[in-house]
N, CA and C atoms as a LAMMPS dump frame, in Angstrom:
ITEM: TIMESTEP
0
ITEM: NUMBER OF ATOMS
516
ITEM: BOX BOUNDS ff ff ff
-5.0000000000000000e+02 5.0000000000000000e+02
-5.0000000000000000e+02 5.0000000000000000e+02
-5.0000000000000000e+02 5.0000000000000000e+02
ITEM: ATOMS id mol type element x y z
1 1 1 N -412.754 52.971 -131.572
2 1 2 C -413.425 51.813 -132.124
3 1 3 C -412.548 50.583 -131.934
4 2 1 N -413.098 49.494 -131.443
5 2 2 C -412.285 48.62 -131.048
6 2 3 C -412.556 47.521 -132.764
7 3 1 N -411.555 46.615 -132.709
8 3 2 C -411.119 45.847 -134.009
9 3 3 C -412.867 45.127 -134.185
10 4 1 N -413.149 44.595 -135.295
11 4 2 C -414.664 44.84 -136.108
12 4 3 C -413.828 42.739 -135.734
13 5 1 N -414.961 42.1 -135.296
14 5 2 C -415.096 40.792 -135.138
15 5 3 C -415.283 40.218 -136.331
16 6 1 N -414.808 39.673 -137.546
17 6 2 C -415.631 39.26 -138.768
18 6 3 C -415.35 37.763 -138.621
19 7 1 N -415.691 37.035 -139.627
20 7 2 C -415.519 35.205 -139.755
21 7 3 C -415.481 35.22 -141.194
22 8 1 N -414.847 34.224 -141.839
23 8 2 C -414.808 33.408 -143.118
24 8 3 C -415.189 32.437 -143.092
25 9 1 N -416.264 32.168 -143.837
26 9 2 C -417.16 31.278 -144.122
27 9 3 C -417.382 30.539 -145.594
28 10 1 N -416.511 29.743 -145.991
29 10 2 C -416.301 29.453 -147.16
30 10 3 C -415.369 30.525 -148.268
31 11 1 N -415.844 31.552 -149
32 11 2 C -415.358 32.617 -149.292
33 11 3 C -415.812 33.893 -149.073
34 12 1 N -416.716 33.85 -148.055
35 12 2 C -417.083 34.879 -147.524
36 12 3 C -416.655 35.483 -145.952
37 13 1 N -416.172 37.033 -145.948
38 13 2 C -415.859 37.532 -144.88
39 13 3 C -417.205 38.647 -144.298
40 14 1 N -417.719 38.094 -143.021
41 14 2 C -418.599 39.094 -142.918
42 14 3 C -418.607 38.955 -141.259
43 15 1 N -419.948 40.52 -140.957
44 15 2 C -419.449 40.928 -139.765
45 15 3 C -421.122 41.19 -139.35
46 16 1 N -421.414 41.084 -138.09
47 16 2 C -422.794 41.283 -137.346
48 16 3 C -422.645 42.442 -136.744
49 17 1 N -421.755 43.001 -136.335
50 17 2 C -421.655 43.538 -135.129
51 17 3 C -421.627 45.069 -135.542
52 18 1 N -421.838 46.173 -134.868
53 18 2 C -422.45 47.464 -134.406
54 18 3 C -421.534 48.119 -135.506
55 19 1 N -420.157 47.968 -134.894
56 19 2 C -418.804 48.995 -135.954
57 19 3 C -418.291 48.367 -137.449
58 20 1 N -418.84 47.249 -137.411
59 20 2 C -419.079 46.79 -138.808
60 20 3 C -420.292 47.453 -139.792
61 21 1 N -421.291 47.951 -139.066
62 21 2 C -422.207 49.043 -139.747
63 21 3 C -421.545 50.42 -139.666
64 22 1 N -421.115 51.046 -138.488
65 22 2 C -420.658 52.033 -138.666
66 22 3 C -419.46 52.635 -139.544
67 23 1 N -418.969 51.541 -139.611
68 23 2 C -417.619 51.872 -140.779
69 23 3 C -418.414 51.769 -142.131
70 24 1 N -419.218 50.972 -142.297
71 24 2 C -419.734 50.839 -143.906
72 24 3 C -420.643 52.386 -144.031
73 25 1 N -421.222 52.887 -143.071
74 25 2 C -421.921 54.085 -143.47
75 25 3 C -420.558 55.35 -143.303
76 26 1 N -419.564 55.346 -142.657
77 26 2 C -418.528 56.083 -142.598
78 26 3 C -417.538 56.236 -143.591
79 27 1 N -417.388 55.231 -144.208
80 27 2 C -416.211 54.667 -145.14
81 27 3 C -416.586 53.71 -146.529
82 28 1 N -417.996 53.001 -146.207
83 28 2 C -417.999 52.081 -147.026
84 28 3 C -417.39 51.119 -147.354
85 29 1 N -417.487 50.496 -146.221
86 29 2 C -416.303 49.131 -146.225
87 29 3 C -417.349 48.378 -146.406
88 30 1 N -417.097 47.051 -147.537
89 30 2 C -418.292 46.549 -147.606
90 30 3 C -419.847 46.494 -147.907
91 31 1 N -420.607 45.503 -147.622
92 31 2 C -421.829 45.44 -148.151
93 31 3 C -423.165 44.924 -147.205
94 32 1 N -423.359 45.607 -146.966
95 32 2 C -425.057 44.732 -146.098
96 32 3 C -425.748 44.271 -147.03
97 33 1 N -426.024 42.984 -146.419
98 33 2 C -426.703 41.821 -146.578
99 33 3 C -427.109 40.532 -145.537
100 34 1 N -428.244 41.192 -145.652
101 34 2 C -428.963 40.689 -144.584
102 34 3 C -428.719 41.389 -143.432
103 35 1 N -428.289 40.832 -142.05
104 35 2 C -428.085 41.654 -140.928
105 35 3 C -426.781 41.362 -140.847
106 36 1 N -425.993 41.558 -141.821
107 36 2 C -424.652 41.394 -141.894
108 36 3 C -423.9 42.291 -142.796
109 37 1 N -422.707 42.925 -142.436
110 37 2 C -422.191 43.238 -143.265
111 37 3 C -420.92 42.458 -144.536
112 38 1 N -420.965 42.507 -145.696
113 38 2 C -419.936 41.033 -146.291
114 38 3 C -418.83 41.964 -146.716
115 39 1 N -417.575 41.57 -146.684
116 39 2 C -416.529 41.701 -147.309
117 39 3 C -415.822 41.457 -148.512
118 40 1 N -415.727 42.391 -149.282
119 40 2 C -414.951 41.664 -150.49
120 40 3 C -413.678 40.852 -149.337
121 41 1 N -412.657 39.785 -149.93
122 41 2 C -411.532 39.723 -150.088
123 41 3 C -410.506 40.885 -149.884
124 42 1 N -410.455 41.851 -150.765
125 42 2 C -409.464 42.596 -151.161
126 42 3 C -409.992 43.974 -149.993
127 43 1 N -411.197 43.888 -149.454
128 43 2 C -411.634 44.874 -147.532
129 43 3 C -411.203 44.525 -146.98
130 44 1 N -411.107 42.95 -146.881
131 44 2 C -410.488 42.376 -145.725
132 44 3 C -409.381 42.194 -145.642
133 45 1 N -408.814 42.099 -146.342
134 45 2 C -407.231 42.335 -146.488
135 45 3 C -406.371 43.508 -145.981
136 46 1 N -407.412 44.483 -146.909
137 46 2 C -406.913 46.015 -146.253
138 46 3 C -407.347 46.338 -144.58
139 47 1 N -408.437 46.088 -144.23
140 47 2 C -409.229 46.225 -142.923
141 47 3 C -408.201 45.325 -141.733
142 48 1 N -407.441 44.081 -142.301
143 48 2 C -407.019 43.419 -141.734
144 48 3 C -405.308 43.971 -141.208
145 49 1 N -405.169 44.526 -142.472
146 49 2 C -403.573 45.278 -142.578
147 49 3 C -403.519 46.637 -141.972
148 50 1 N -404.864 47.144 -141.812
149 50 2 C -405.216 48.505 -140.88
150 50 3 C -405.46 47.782 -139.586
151 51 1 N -405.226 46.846 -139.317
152 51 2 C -405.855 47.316 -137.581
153 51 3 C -407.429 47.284 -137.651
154 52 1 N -407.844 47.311 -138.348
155 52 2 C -409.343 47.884 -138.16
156 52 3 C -410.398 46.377 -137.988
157 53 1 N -409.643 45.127 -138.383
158 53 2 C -410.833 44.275 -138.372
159 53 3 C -409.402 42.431 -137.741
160 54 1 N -410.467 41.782 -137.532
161 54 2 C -409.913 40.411 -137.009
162 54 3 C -410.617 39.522 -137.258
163 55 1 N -410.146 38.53 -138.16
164 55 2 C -411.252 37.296 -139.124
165 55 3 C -410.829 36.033 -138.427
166 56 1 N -412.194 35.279 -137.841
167 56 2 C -411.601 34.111 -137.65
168 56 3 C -412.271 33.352 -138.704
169 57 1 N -411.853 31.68 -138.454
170 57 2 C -412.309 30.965 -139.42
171 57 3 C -412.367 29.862 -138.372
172 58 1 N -414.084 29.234 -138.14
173 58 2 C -414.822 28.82 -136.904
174 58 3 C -414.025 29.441 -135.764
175 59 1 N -413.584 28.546 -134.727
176 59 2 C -413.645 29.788 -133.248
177 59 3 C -411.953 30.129 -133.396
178 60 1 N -411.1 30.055 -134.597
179 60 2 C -409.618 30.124 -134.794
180 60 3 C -409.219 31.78 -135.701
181 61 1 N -408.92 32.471 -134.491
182 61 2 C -408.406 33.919 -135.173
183 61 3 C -407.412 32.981 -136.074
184 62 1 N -407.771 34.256 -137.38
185 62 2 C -406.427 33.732 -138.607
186 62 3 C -405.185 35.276 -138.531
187 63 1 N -404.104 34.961 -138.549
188 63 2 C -402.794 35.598 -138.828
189 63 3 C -403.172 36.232 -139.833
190 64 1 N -402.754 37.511 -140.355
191 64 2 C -402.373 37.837 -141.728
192 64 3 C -401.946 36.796 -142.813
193 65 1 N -401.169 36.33 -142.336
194 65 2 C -400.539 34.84 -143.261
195 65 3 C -401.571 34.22 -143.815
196 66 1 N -402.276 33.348 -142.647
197 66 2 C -402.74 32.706 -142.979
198 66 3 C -404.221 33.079 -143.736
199 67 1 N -404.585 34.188 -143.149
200 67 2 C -405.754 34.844 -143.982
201 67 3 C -405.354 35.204 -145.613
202 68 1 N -404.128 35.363 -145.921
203 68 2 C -403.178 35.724 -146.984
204 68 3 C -403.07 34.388 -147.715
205 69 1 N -402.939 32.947 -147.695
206 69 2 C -402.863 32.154 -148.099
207 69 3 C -404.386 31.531 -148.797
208 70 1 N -405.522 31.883 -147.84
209 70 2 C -406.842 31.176 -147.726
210 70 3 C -407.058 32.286 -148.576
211 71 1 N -406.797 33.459 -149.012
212 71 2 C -407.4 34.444 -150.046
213 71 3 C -406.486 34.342 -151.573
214 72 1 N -405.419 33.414 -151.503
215 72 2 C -404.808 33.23 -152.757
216 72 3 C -405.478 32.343 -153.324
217 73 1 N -406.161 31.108 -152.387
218 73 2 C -406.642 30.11 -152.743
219 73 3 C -407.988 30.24 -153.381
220 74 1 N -408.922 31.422 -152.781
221 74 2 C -410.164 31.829 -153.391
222 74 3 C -410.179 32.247 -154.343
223 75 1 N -409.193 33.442 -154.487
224 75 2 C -408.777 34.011 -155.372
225 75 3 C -407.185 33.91 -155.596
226 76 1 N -407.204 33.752 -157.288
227 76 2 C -405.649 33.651 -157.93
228 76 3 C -405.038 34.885 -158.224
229 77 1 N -405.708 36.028 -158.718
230 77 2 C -405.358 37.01 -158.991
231 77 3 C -405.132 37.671 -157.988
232 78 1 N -405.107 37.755 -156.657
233 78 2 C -405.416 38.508 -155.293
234 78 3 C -403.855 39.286 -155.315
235 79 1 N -403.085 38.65 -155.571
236 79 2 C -401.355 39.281 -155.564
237 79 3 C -401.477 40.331 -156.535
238 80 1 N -402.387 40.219 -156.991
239 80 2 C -401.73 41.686 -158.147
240 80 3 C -403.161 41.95 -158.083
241 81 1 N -404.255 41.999 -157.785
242 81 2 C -405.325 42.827 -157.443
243 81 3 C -405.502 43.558 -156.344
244 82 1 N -404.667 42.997 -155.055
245 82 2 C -404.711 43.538 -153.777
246 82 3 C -404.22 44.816 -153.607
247 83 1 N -402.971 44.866 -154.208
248 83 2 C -401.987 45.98 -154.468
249 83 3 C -402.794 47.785 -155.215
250 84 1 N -403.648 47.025 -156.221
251 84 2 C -404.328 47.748 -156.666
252 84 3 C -405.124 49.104 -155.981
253 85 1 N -406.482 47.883 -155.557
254 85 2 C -407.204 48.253 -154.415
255 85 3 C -406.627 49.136 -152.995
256 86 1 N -405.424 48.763 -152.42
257 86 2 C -404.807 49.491 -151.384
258 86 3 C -404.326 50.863 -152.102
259 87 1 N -403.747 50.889 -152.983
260 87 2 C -403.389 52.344 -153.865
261 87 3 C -404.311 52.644 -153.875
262 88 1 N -405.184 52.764 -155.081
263 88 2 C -406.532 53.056 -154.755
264 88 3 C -407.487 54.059 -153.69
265 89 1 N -407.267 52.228 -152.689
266 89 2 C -408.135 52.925 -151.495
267 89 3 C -407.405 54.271 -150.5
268 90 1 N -406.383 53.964 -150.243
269 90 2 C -405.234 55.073 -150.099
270 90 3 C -405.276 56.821 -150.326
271 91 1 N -406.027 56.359 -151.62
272 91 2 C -405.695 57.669 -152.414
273 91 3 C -407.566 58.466 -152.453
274 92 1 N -407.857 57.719 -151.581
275 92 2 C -409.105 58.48 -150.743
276 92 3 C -410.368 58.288 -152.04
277 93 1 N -410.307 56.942 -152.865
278 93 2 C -411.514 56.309 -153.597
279 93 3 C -412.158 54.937 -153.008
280 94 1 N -413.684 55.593 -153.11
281 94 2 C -414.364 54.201 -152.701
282 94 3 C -414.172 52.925 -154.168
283 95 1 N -413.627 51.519 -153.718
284 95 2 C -413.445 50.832 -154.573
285 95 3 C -414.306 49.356 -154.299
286 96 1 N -415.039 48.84 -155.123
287 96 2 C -415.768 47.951 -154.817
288 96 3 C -415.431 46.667 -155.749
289 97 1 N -415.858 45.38 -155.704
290 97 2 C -415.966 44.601 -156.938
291 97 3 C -416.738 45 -157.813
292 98 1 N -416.292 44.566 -159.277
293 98 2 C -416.888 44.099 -160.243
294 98 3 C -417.219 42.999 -160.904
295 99 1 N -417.425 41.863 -160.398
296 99 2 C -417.585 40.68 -160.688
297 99 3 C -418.99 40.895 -161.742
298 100 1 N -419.883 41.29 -161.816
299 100 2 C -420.887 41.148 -162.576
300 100 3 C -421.043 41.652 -163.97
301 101 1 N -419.721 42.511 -163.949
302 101 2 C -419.022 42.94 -165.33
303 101 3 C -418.279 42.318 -165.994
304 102 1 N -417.802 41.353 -164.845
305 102 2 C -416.28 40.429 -165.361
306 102 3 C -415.191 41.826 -165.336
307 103 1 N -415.259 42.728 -164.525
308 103 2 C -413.924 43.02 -164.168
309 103 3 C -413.647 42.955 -162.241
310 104 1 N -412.089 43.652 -162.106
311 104 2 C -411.96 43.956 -160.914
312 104 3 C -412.269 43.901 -159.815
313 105 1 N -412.43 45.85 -160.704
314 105 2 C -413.209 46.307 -159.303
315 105 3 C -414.015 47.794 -160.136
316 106 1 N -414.765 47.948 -159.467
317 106 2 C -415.187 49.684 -159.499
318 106 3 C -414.829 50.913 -158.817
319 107 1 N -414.532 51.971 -159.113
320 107 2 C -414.305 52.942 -158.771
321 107 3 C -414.809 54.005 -158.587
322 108 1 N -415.466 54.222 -157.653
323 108 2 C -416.193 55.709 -157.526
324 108 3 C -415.263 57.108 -157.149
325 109 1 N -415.714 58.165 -158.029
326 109 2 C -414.658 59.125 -157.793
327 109 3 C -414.632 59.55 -155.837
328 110 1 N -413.811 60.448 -155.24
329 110 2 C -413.563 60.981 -153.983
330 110 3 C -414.929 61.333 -153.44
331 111 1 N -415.612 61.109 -152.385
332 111 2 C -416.268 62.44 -151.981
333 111 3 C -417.776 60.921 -152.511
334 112 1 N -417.522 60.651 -153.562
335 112 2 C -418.866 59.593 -154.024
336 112 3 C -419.78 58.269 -153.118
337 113 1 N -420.481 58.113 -152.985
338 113 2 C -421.412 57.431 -152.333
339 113 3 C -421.731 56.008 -153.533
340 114 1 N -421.344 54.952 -152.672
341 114 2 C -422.321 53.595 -153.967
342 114 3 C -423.623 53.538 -153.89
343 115 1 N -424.04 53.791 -155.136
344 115 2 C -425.693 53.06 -154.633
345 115 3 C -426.551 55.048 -155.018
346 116 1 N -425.768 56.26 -154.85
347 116 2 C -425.702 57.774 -155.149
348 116 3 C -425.642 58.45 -155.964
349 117 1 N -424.201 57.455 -156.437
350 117 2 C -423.277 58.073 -157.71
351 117 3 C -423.036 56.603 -158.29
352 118 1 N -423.048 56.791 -159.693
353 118 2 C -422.093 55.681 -160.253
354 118 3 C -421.235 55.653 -160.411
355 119 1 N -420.06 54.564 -160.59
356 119 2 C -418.671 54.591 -160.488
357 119 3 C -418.555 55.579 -161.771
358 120 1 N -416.967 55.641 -161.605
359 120 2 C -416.617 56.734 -162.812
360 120 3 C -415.441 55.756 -163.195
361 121 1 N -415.113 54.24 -163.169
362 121 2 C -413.876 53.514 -163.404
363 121 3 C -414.504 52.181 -163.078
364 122 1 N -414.155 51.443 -164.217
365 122 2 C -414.353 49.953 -164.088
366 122 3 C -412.44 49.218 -164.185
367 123 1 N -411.983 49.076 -163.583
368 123 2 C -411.279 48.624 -162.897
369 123 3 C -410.155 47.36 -163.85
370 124 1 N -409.195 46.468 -164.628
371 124 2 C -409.052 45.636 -164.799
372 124 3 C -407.589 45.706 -164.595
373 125 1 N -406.784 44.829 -163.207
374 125 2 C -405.476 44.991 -162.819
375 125 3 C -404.793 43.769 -163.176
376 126 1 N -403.884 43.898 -164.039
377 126 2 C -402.917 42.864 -164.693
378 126 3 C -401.713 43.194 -164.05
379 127 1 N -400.876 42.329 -164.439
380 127 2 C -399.137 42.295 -164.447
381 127 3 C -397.955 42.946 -165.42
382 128 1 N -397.504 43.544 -165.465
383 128 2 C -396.579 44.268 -166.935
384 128 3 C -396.41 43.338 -167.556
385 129 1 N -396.105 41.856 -167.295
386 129 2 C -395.578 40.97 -168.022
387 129 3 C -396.889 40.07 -168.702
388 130 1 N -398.479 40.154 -168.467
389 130 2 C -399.103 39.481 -168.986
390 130 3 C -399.129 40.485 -170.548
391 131 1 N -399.608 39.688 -171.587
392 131 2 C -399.915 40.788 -173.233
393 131 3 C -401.276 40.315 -172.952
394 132 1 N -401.855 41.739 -173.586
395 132 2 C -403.09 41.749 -173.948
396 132 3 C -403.496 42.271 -175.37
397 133 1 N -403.995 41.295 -175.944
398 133 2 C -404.53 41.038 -177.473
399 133 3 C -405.392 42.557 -177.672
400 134 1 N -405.488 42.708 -178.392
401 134 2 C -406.35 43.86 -179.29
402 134 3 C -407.709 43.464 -178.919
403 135 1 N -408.087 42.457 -179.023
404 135 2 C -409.539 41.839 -179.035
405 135 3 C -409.537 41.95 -177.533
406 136 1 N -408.622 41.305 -176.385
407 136 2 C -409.27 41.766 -174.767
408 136 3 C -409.084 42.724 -174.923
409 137 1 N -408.409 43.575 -175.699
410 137 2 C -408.73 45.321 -174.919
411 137 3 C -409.927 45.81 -175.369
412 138 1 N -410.021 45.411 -176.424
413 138 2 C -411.599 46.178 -176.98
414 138 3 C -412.735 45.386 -176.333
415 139 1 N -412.631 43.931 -175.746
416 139 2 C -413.679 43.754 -175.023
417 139 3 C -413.502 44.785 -173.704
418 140 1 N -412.195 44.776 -172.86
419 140 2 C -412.717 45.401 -171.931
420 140 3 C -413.157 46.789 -171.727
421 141 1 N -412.783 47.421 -172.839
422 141 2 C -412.983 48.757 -173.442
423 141 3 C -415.059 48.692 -173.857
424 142 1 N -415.136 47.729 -174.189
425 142 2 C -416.801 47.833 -174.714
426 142 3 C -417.456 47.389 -173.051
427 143 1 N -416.944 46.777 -171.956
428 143 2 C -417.682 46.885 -170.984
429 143 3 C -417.76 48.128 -170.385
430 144 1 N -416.5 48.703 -170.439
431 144 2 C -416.68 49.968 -170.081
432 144 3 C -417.334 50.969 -169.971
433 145 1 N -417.837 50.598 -171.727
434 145 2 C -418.68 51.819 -172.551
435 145 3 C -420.067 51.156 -172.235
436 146 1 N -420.271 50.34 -171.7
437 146 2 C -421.823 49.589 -172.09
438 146 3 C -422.285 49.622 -170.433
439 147 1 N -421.192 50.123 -169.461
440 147 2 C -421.504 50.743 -168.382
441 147 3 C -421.582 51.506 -168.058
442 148 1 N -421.316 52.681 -168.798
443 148 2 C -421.235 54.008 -168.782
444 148 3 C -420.338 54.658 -167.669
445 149 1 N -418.51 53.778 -168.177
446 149 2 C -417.555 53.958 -166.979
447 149 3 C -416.616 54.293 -167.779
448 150 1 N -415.355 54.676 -167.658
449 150 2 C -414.345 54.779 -168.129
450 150 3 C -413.834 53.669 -167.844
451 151 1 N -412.56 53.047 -168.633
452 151 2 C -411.969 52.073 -168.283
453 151 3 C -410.813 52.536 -167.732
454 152 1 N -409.948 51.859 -166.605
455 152 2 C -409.031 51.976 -166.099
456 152 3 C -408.37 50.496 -166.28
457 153 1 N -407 50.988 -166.506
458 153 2 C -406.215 49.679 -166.827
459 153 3 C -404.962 49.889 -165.522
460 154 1 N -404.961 48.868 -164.846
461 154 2 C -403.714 48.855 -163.492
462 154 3 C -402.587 48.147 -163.668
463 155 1 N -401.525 48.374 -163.907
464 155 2 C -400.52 47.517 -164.198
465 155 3 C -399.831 47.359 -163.666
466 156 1 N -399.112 46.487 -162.657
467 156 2 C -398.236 46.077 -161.389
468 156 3 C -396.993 45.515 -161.722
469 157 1 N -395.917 46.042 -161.785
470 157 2 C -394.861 45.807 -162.193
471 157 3 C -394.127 44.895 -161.262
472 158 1 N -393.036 44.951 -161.773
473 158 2 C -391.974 43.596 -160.94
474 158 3 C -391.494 44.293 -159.291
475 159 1 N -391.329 45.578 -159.404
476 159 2 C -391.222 46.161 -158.117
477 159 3 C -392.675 46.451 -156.934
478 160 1 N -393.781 45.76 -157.761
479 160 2 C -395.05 46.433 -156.975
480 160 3 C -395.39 47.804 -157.405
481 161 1 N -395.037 48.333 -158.157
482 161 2 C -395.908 50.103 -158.317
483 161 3 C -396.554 49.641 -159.226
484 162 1 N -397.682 50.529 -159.664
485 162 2 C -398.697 50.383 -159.887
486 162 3 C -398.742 51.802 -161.334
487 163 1 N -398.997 51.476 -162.445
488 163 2 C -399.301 52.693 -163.414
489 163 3 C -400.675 52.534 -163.913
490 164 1 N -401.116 53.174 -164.101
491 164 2 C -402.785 53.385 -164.412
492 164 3 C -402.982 54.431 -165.806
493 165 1 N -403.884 53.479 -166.549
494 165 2 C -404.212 54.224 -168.164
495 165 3 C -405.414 53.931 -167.839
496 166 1 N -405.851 55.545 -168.428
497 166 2 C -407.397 55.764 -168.28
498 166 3 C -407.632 55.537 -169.68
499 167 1 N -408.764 54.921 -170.005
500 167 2 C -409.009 55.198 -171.54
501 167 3 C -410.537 55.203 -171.877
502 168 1 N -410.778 55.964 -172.288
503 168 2 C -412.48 57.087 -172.784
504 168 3 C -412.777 56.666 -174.044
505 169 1 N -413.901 56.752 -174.449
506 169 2 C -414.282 57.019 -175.773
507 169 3 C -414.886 58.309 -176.028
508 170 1 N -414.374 58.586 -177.516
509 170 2 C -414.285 60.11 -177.817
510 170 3 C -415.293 60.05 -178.758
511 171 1 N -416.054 61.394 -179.174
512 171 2 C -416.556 61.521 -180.993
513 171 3 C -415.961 62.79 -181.024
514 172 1 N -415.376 62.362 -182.235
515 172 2 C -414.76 63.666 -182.967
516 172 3 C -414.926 64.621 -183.756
C-alpha cells in the first residue's frame, strides 16, 4: 500500500482516495463522510508517524513538525492526548473521539467494530500535575455511567508514560 494522500483543510484531515477506504474497513482509521474519509487529529498524527499517510495543506506536503505545530494550534491538549491514543492504539484498541460527550476519546475493546459494538471506555487524558476536584471526577464519572462506558482516566507523567485507572460503578 503506497502512503494514503490526505489534506488539511481548516481542522480537518481527510482523504478521497481508494487506501484511505481500505484502511478504515481494515483498521478503522477514521470516518466516512461523504466520499471522504476524515481524520481525527490524533489518526493523523499516528498514520503520519507510521508511514502510512502524507497531509498536505493546499498543494504544500507538511513535515511532521509542521503538521505537529498546526495540530497544537487546533488543539491544546494534543501533547498529552496524543501520547494516549498511540499507547492505546498500540496495544491493538480501536480508539475514536469523544467530543460529543465532552471527553477524549472512546475506546472499543480488541477484536470490536464502531458502529457493532459500543465502546467499553470513555476516555479523559490529563497530566499528573493537573488536580482534579471531586466534583470533575464525579462529572466525568456520571458521563460515563449515562453512556453506558466505563470511565478510564490517562495520566501522562513528566517522563511520558502513561498510567490508566479504570473506574466502574458497583451495587452492592
Amino acid at each position: 500500500m503506497e502512503k494514503i494522500k490526505a489534506y488539511l483543510v481548516g481542522e480537518i484531515v481527510s482523504s478521497a482516495e481508494a487506501d484511505a477506504f481500505s484502511l478504515y474497513k481494515k483498521s478503522h482509521f477514521g470516518e466516512p463522510k461523504e466520499d471522504k474519509i476524515q481524520y481525527s487529529i490524533a489518526e493523523a498524527m499516528f498514520l503520519l508517524e507510521k508511514d502510512k499517510i502524507e497531509i498536505f495543506s493546499k498543494d504544500k506536503k507538511l513535515s511532521r513538525k509542521d503538521f505537529g505545530e498546526k495540530c497544537r494550534k487546533i488543539d491544546k491538549k494534543i501533547q498529552i492526548k496524543y501520547p494516549v491514543f498511540k499507547d492505546l492504539r498500540e496495544r491493538g484498541y480501536v480508539v475514536k473521539t469523544a467530543l460529543k460527550f465532552g471527553a477524549d476519546f472512546r475506546v472499543y475493546d480488541k477484536g470490536s467494530k464502531p458502529g457493532e459494538k459500543h465502546a467499553k471506555w470513555i476516555v479523559f487524558a490529563d497530566h499528573e500535575s493537573k488536580q482534579l476536584t471531586w466534583h470533575e471526577f464525579s462529572a466525568k464519572n456520571r458521563v460515563a455511567h449515562s453512556t453506558k462506558k466505563n470511565l478510564l482516566l490517562a495520566i501522562v507523567d513528566e517522563e511520558g508514560d502513561i498510567s490508566y485507572y479504570e473506574v466502574r460503578w458497583i451495587k452492592p
